[in-house]
C-alpha positions as CSV (number, residue, x, y, z in Angstrom):
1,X,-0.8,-30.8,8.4
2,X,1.1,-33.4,7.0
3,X,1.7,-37.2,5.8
4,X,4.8,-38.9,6.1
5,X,3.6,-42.0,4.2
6,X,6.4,-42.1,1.0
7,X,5.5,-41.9,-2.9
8,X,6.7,-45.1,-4.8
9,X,8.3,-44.4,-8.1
10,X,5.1,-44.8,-10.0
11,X,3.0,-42.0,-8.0
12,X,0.9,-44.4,-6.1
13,X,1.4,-43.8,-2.2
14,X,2.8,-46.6,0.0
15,X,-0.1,-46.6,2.7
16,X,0.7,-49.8,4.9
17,X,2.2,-52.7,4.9
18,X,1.1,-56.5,5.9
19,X,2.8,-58.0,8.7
20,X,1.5,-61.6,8.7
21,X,-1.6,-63.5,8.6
22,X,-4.5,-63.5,11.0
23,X,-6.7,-66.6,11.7
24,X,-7.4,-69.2,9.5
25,X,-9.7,-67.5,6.7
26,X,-7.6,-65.3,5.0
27,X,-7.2,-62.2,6.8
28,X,-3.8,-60.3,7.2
29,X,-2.8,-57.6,10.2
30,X,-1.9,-54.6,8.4
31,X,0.5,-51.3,9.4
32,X,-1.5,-48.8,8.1
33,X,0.3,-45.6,7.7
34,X,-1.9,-43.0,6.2
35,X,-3.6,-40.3,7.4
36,X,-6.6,-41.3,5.9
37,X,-7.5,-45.0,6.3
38,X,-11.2,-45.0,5.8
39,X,-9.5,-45.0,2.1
40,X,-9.2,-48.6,2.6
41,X,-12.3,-49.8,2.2
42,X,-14.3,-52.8,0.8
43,X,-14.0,-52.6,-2.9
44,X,-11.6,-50.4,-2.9
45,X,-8.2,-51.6,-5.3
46,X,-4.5,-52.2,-3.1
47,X,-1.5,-52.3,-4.7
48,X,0.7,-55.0,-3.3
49,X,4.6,-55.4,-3.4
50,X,8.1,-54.5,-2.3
51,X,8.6,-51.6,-3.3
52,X,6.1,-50.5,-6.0
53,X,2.6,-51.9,-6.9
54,X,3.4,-55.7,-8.6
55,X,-0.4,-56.9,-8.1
56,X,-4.0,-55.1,-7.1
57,X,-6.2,-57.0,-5.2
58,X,-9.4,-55.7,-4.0
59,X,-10.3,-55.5,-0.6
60,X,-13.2,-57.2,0.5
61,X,-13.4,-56.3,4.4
62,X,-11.3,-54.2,6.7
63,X,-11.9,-54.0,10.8
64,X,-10.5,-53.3,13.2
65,X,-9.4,-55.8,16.2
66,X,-7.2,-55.4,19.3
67,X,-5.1,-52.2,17.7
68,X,-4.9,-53.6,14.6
69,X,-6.3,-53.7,11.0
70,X,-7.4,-56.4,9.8
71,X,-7.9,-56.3,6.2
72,X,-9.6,-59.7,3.8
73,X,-9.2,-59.1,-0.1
74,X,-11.5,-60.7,-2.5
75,X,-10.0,-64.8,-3.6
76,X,-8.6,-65.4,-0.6
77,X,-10.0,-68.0,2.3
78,X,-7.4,-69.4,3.6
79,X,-4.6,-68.4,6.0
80,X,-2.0,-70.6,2.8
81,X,-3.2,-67.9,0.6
82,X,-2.1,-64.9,2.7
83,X,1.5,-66.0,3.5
84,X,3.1,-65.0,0.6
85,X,1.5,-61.6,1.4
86,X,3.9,-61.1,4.4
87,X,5.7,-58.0,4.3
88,X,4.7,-56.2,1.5
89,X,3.7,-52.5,1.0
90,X,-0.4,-51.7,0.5
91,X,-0.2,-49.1,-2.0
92,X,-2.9,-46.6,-3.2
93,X,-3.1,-43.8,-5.8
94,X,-2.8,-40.2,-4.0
95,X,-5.8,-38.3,-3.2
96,X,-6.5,-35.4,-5.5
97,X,-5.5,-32.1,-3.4
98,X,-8.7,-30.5,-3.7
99,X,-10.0,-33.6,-1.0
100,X,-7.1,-33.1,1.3
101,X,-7.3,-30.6,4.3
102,X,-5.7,-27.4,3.8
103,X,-2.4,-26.9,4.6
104,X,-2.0,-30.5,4.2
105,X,1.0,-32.4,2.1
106,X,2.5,-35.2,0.9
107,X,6.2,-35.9,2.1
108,X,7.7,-36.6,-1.2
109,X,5.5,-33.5,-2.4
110,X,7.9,-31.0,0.0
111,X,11.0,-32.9,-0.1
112,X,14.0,-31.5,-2.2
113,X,12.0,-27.7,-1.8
114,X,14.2,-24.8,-0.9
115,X,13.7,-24.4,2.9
116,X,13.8,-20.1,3.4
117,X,13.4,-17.5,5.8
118,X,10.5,-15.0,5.2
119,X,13.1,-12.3,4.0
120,X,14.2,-14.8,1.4
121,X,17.6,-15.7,2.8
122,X,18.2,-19.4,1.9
123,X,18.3,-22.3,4.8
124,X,18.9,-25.1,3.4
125,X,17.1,-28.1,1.4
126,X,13.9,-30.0,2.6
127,X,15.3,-33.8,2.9
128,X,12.9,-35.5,5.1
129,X,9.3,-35.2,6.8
130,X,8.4,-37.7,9.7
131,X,6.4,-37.9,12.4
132,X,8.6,-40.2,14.8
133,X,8.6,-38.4,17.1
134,X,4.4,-37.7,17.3
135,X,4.8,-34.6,15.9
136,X,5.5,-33.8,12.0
137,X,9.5,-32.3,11.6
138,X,11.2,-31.2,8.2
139,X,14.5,-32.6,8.2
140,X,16.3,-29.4,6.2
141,X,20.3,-29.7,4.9
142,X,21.6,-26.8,6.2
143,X,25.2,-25.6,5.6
144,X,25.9,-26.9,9.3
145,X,24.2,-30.1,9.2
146,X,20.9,-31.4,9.1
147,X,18.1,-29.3,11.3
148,X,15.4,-30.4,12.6
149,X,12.4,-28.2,11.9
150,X,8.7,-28.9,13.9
151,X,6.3,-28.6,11.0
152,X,3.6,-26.8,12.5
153,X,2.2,-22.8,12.6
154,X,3.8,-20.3,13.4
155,X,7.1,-21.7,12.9
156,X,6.4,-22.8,9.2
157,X,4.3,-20.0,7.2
158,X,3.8,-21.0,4.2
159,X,4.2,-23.9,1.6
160,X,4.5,-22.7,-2.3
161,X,4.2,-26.2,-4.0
162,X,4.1,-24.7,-7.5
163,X,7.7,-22.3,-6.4
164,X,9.1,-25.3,-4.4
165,X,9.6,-23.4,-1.6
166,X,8.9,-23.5,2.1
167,X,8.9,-20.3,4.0
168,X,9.7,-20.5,8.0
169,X,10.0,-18.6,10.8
170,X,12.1,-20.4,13.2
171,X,12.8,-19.9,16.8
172,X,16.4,-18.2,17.5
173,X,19.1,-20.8,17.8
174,X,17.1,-23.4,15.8
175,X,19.8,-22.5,12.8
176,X,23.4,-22.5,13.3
177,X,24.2,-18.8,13.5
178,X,21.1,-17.6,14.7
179,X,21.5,-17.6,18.3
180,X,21.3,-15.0,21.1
């Protein structure tokens, strides 16, 4: 229903990140946090860098070994080449919505939308969505505090990207005020 990787300021999407070289011929182990990592694929252009895209390099093989990826981009043999690679964020442009899933969003696509009850009446703001805990949560601002919100039907009914809203229907007692 939903991806918790983060949009960099450019509009690519952070997707992984390399944690440190693997063998001697150039491969790194890679964090991959998408949804979708078939994406990364030989040929395919990575961005690399702290924080935004500074270089693409394309990939040039990706497997998968022991729980890891393992990923191999074209001009590099060597494990020397890799090192400086340590660290950084894998980047890739988002997918166009009509080849997501439906009902499926980006987490900088919902955060700072108006979090409401179906009758309209105002929550709180969308901060967050993560998936720490194995299952997808909103992070709304409420008046009392932050609330934690399970992203998941029936509780949230509907996204409006275009109105920046979400509409929910959450539990009693979930909210401050709400309870029996």
């Amino acid at each position: 229903m939903s991806s918790a990787v983060a949009a960099a300021p450019d509009g690519v999407l952070a997707v992984g990140r390399v944690r440190r070289p693997h063998g001697i011929h150039g491969e790194v182990v890679a964090d991959i946090t998408t949804d979708f990592p078939e994406r990364l694929a030989p040929g395919v252009e990575v961005g690399l860098g702290a924080a935004a895209p500074e270089r693409w390099l394309r990939v040039h093989s990706v497997r998968f070994h022991k729980g890891c990826f393992l990923l191999l981009f074209d001009g590099f043999a060597r494990r020397e080449d890799v090192e400086a690679l340590r660290g950084q964020w894998l980047f890739l442009p988002p997918q166009e919505r009509s080849q997501l899933p439906p009902n499926y969003y980006y987490e900088h696509e919902l955060t700072g939308m108006a979090c409401v009850l179906r009758d309209g009446r105002m929550l709180g703001e969308v901060a967050e969505l993560s998936s720490a805990t194995g299952t997808a949560m909103l992070t709304v601002r409420a008046a009392g505090g932050d609330v934690l919100v399970p992203f998941v039907s029936p509780i949230v009914v509907s996204v409006d990207l275009a109105g920046r809203t979400v509409v929910v229907d959450p539990p009693l007692g979930l909210f401050e005020g709400d309870a029996l």
